[in-house]
OpenMM code with the backbone's topology and positions (N, CA, C; nanometers):
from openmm import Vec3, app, unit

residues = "UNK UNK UNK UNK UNK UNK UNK UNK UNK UNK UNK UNK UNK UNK UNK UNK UNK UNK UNK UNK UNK UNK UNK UNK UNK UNK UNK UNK UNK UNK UNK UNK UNK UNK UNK UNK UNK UNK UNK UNK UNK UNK UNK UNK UNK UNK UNK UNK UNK UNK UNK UNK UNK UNK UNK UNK UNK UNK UNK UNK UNK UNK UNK UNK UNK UNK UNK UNK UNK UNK UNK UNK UNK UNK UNK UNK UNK UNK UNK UNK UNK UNK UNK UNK UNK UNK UNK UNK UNK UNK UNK UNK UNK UNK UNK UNK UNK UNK UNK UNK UNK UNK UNK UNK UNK UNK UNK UNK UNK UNK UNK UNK UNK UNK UNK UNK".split()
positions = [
    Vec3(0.6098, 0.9786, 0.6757),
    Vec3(0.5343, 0.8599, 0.6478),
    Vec3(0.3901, 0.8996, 0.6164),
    Vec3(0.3291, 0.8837, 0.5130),
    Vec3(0.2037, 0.8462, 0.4569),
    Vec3(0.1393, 0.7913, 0.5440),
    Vec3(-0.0213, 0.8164, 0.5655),
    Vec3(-0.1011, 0.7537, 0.6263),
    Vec3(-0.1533, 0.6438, 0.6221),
    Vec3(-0.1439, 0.6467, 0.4844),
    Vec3(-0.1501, 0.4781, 0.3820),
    Vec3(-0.0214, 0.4022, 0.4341),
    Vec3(0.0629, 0.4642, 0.4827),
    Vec3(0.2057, 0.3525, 0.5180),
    Vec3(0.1955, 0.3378, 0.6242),
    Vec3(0.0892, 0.4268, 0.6772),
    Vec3(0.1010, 0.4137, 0.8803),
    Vec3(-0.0046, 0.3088, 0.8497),
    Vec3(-0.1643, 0.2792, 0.7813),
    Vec3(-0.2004, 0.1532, 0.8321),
    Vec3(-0.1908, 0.0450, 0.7354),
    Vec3(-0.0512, 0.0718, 0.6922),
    Vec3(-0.0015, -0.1000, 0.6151),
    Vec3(0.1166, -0.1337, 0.7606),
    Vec3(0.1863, -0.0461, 0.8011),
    Vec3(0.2251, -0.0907, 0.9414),
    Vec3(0.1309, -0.1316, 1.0216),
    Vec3(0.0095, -0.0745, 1.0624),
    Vec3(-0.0715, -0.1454, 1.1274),
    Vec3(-0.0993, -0.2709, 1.1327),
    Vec3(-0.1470, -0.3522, 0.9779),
    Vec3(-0.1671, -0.4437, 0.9399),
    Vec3(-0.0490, -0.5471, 0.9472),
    Vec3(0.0474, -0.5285, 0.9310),
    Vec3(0.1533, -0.5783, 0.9254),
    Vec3(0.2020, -0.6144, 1.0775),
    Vec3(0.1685, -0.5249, 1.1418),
    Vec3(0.2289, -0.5371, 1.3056),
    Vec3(0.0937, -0.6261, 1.4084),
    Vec3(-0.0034, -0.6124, 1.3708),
    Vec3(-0.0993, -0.6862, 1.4458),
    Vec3(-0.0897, -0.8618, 1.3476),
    Vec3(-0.1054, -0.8461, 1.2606),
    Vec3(-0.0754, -1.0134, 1.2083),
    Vec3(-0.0062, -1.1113, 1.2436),
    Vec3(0.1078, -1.0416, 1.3149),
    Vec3(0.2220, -1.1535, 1.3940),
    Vec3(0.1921, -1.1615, 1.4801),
    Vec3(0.1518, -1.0942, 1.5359),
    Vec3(0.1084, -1.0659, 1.7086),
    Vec3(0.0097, -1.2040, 1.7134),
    Vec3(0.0303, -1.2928, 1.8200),
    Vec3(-0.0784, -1.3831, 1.8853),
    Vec3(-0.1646, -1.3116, 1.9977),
    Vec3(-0.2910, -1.2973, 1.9907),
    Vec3(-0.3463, -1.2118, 2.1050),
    Vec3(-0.3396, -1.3066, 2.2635),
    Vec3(-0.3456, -1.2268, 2.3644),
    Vec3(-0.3259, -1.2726, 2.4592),
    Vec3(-0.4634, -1.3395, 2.5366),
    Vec3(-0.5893, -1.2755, 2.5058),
    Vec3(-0.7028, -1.3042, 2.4947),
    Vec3(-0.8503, -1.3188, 2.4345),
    Vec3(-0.9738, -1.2879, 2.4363),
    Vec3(-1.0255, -1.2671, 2.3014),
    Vec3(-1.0816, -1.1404, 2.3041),
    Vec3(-1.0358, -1.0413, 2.3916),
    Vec3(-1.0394, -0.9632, 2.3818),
    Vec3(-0.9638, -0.8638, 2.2669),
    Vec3(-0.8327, -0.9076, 2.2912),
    Vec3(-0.7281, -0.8579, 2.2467),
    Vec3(-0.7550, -0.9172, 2.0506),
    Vec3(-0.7999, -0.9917, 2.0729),
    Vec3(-0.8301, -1.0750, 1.9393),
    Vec3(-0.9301, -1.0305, 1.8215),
    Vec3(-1.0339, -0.9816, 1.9364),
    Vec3(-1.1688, -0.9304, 1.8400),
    Vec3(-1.0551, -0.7317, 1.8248),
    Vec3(-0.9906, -0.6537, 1.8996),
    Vec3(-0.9831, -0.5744, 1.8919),
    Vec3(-0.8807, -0.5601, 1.7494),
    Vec3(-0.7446, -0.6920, 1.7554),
    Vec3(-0.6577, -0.7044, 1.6658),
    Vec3(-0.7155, -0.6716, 1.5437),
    Vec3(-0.8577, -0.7545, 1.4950),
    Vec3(-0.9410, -0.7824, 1.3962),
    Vec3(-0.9676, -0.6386, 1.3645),
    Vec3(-1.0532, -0.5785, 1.4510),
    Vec3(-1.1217, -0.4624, 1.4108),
    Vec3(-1.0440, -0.3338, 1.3600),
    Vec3(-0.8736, -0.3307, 1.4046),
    Vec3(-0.7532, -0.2150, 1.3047),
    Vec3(-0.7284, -0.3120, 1.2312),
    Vec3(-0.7354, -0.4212, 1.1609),
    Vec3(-0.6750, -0.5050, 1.0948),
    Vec3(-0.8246, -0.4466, 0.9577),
    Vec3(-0.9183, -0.4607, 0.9909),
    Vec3(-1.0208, -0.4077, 0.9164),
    Vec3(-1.0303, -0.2484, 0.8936),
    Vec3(-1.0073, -0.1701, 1.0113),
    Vec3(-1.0209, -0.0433, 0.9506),
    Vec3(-0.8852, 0.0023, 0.8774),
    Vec3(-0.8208, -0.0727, 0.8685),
    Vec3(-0.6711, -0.0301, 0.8408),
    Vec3(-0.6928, -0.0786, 0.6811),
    Vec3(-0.7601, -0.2222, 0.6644),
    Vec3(-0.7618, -0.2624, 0.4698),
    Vec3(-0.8453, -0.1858, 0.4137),
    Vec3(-0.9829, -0.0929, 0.5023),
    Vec3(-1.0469, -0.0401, 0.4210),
    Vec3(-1.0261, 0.0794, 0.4185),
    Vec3(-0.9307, 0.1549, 0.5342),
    Vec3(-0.8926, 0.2914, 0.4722),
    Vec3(-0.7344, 0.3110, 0.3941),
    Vec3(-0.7252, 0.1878, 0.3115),
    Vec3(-0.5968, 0.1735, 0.2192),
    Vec3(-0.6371, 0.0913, 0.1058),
    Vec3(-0.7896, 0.0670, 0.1172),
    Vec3(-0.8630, 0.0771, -0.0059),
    Vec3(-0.8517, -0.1317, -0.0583),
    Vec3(-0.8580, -0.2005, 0.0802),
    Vec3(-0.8232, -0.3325, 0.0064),
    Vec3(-0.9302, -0.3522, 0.0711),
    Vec3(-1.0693, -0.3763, 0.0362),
    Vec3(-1.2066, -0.4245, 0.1200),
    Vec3(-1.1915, -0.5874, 0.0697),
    Vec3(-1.1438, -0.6137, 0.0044),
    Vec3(-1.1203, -0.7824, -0.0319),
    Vec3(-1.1197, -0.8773, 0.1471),
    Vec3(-0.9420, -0.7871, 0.1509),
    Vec3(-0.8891, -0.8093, 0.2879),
    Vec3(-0.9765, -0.7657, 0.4054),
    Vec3(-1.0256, -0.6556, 0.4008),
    Vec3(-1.1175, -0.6236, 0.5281),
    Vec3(-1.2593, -0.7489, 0.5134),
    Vec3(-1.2703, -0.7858, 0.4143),
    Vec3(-1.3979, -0.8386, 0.4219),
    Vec3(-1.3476, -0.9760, 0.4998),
    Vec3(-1.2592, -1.0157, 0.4768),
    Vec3(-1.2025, -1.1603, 0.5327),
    Vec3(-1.2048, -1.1437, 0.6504),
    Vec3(-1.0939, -1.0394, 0.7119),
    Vec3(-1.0921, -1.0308, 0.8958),
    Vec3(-1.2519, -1.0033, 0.9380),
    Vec3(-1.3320, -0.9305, 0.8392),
    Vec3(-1.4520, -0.9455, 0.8981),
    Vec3(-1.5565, -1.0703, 0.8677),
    Vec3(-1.5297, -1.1651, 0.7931),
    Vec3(-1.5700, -1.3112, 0.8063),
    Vec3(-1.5274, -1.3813, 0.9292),
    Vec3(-1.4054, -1.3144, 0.9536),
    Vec3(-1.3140, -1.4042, 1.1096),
    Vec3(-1.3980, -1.3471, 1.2100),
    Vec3(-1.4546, -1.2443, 1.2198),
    Vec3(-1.4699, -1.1611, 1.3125),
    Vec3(-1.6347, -1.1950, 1.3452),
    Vec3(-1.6711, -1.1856, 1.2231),
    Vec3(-1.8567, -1.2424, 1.2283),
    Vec3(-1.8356, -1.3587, 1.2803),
    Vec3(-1.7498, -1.4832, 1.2581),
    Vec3(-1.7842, -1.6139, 1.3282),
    Vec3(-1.7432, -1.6381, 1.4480),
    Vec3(-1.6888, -1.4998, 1.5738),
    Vec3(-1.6348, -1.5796, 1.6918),
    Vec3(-1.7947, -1.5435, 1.7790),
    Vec3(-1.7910, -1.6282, 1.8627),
    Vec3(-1.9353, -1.6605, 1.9438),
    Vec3(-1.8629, -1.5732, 2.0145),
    Vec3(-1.9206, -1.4596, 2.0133),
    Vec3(-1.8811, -1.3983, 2.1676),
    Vec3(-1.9385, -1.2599, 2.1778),
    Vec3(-2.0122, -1.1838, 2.2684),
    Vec3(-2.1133, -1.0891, 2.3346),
    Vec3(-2.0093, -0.9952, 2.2960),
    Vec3(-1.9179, -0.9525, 2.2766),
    Vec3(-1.8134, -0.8437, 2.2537),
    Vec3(-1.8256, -0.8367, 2.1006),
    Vec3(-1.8369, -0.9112, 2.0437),
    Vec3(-1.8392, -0.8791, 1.8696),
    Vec3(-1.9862, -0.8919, 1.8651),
    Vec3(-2.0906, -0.8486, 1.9624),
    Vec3(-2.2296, -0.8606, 1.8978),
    Vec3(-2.2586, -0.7229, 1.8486),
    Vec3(-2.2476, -0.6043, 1.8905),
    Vec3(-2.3117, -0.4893, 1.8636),
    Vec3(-2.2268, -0.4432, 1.6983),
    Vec3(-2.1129, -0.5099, 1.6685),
    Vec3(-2.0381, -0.4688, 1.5896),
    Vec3(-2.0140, -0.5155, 1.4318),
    Vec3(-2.0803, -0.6498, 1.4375),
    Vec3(-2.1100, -0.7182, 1.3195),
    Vec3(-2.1469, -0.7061, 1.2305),
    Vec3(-2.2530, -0.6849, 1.2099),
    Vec3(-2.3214, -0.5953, 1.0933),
    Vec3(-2.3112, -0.4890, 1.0475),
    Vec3(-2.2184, -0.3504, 1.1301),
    Vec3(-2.1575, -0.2339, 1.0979),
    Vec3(-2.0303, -0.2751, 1.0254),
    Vec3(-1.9772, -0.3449, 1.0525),
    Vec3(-1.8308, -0.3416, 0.9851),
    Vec3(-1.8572, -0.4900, 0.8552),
    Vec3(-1.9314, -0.5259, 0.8636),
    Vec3(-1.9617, -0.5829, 0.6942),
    Vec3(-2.0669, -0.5344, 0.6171),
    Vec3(-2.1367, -0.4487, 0.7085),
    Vec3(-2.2219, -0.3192, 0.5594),
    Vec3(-2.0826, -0.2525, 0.5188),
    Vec3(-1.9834, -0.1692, 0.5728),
    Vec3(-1.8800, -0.0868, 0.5254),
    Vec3(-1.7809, -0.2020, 0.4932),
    Vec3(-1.8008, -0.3104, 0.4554),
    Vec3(-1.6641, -0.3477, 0.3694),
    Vec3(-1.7598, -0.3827, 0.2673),
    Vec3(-1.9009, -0.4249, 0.2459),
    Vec3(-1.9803, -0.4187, 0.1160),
    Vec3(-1.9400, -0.3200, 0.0524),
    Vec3(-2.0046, -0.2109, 0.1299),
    Vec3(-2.0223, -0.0666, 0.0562),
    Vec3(-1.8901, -0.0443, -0.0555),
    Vec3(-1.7482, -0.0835, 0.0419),
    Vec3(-1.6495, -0.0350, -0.0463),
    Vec3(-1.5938, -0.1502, -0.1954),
    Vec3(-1.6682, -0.3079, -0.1668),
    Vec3(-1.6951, -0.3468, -0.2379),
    Vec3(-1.7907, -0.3124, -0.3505),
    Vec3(-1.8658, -0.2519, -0.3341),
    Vec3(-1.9829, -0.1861, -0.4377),
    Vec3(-2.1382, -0.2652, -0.4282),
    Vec3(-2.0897, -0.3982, -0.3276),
    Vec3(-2.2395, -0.4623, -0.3415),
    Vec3(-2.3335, -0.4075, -0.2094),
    Vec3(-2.4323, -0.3594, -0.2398),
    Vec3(-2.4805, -0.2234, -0.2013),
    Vec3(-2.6310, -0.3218, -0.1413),
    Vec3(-2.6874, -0.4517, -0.1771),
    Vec3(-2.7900, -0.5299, -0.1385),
    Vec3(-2.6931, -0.5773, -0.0187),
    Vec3(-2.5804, -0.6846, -0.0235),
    Vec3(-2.4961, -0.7202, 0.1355),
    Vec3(-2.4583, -0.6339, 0.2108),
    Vec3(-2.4412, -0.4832, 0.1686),
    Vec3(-2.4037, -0.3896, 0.2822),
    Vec3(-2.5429, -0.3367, 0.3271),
    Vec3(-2.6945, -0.4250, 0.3047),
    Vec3(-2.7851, -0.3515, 0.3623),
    Vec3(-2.8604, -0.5057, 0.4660),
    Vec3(-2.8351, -0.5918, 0.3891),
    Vec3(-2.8141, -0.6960, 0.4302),
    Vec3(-2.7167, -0.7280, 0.5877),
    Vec3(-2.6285, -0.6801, 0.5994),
    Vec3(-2.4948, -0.6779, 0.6740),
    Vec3(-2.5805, -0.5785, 0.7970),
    Vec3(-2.5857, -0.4443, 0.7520),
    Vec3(-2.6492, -0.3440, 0.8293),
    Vec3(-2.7983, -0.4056, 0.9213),
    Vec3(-2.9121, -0.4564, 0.8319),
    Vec3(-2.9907, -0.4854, 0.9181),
    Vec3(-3.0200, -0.6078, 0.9795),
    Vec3(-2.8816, -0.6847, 1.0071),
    Vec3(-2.8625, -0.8040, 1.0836),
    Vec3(-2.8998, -0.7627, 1.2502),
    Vec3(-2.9245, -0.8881, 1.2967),
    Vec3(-2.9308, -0.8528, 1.3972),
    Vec3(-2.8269, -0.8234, 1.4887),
    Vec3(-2.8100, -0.7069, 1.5824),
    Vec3(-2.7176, -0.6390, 1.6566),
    Vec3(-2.5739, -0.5525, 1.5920),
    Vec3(-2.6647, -0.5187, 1.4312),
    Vec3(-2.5876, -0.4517, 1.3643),
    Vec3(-2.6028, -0.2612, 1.4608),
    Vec3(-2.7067, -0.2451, 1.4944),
    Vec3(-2.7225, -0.1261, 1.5052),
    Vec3(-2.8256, -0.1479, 1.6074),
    Vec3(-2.7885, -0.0810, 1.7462),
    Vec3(-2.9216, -0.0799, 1.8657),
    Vec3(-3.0202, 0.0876, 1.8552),
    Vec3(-3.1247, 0.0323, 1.7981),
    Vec3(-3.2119, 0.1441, 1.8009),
    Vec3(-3.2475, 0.2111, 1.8842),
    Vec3(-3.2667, 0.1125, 1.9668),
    Vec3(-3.3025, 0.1917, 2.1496),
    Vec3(-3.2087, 0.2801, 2.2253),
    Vec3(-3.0708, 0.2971, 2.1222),
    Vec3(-2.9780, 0.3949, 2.2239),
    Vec3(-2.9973, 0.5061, 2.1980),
    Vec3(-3.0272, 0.5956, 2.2593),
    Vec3(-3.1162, 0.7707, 2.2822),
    Vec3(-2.9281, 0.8430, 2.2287),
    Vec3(-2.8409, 0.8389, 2.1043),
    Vec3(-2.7583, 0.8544, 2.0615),
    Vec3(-2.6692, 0.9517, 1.9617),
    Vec3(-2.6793, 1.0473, 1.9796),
    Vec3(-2.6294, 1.1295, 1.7996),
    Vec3(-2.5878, 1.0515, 1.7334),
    Vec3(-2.4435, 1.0193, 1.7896),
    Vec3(-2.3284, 0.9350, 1.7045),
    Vec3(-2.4128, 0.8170, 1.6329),
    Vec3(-2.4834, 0.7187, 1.7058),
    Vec3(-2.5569, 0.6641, 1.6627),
    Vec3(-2.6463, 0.7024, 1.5458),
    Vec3(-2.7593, 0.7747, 1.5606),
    Vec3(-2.8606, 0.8408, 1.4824),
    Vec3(-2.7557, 0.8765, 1.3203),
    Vec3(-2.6965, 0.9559, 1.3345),
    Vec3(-2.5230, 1.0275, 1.2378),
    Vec3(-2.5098, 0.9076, 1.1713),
    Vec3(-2.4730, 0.7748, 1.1945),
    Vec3(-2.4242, 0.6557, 1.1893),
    Vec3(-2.5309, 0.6417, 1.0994),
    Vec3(-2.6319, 0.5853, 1.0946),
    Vec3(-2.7569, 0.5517, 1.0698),
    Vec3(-2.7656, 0.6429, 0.8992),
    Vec3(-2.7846, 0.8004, 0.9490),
    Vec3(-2.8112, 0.8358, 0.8356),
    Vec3(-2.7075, 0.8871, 0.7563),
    Vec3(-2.6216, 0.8756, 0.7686),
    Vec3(-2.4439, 0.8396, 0.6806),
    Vec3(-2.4637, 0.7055, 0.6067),
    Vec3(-2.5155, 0.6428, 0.6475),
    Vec3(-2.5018, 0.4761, 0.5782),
    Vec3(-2.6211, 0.5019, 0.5001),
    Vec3(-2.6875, 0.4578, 0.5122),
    Vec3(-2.8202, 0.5087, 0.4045),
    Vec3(-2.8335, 0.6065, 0.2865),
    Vec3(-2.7073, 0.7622, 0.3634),
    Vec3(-2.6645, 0.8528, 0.2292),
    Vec3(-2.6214, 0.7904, 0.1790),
    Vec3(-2.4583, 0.6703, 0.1935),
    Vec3(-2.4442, 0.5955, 0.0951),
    Vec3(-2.4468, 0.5463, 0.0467),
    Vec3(-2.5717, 0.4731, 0.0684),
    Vec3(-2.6944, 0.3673, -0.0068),
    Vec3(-2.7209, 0.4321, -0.1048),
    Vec3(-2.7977, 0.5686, -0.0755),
    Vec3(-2.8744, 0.6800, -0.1630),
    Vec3(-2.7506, 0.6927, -0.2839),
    Vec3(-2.6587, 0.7279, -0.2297),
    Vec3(-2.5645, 0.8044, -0.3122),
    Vec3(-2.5112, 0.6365, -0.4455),
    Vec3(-2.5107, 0.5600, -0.3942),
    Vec3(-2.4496, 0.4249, -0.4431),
    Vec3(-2.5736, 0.3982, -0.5677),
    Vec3(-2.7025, 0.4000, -0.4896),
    Vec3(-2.7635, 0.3532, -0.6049),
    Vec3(-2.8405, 0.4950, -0.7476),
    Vec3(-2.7625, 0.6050, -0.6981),
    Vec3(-2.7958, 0.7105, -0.8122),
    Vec3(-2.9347, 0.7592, -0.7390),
] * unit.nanometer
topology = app.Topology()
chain = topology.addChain("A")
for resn in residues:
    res = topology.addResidue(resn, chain)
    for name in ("N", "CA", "C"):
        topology.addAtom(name, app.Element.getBySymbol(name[0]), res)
């Protein structure tokens, strides 16, 4: 099996699924998104991440704005994925972080790289 077939199973197997809480709900969302954009459908990722930007809840705050700059990006609109990015609680500056910092200047290379 293809990796591309392992996350169209993904997608396919969390969609039926009713989550049990909203935990389980915001997490469904978030392989439901990394799964359309590493099989190249950011259409679809951008939607679960419209679902995902509108639930009121402290668990989808730090994560919002990271995962709709990267379904811009793979859309090509390169102003909403910077837009998306410097929302608020897209990215906490104050965390003393590599992964973080890495994060930061990975997205911006592909700003750099996007706009020539």
């Amino acid at each position: 099996m293809t990796s591309t077939e392992q996350y169209e199973d993904v997608i396919a197997s969390t969609e039926s699924l009713d989550p049990l809480d909203e935990w389980e709900d915001i997490m469904m969302l978030l392989y439901r998104m990394d799964a359309r954009e590493a099989t190249r459908h950011p259409e679809a990722a951008l939607e679960s991440i419209q679902r995902f930007t509108s639930m009121p809840s402290a668990i989808t705050d730090g994560w919002r704005g990271w995962n709709t700059a990267m379904a811009y990006l793979q859309l090509g609109d390169l102003d909403a994925a910077i837009k998306g990015f410097a929302a608020p609680g897209a990215f906490d500056e104050d965390v003393p972080d590599a992964s973080h910092r890495g994060n930061v200047a990975w997205f911006w290379s592909l700003i750099a790289e996007g706009r020539g």
